[in-house]
N, C-alpha and C positions, 0 to 999 in steps of 0.2 A: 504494500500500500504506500511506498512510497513517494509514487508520482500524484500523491492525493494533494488536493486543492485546502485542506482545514488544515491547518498546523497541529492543532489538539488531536489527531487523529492517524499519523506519522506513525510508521514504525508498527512491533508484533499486538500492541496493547493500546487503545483508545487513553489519551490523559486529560479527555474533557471533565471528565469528573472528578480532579485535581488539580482544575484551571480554576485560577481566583474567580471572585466573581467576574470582572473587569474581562477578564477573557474568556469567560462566557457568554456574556452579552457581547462582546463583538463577533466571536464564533458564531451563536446561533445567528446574528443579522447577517453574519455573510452567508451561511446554507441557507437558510428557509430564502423560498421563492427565483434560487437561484438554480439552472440547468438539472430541472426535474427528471430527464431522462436517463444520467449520465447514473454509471454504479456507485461513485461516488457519494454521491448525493444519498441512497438508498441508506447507504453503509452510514452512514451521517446520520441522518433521521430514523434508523434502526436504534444508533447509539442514546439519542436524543432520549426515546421513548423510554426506552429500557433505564434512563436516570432515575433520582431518586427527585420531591418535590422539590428540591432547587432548581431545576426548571423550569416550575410550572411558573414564576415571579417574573424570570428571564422573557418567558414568550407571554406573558401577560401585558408587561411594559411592551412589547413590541409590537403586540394588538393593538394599543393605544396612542401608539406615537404615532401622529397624523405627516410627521415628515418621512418614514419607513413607507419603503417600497409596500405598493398598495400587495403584489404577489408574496410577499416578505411576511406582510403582517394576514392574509389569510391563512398561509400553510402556518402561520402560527399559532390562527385558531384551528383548523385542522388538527392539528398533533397537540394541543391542549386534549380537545376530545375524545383524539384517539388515545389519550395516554387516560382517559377517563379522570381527567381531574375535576375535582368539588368547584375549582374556580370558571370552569367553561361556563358552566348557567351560568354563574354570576358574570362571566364578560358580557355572557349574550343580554343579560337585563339589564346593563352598564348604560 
């Protein structure tokens, strides 16, 4: 997985989940709604899901920020709900 596009994601073991916050939130804004097709991306948002709820805050802020790429912040909500977090309803009644 070398030739991967995430930094936190480099190498035989994923270390998003040992990225500060700070490089979390820049990590998820640069995968979500970025070249959907690619394995990359899969392997990326496989990782995402399988986190623990310190992500659910990361893609909530990212739901909300009206300057995020309009594709950025759906696949955000996307993988809020596929990760079945308690915070999806509340984005969608936000």
């Amino acid at each position: 997985m070398d030739c991967c596009n995430y930094p936190h994601l480099r190498g035989s073991r994923s270390s998003l989940e040992t990225a500060t916050p700070q490089q979390l939130n820049a990590e998820v804004r640069a995968i979500l709604g970025n070249d959907w097709q690619s394995p990359e991306y899969h392997r990326a948002r496989t990782e995402l899901q399988r986190m623990g709820p310190e992500v659910d805050s990361v893609l909530v802020a990212l739901i909300e920020d009206p300057r995020a790429r309009t594709e950025a912040r759906a696949d955000a909500l996307v993988l809020l709900a596929d990760r079945r977090s308690p915070q999806a309803i509340a984005t969608l009644d936000h």
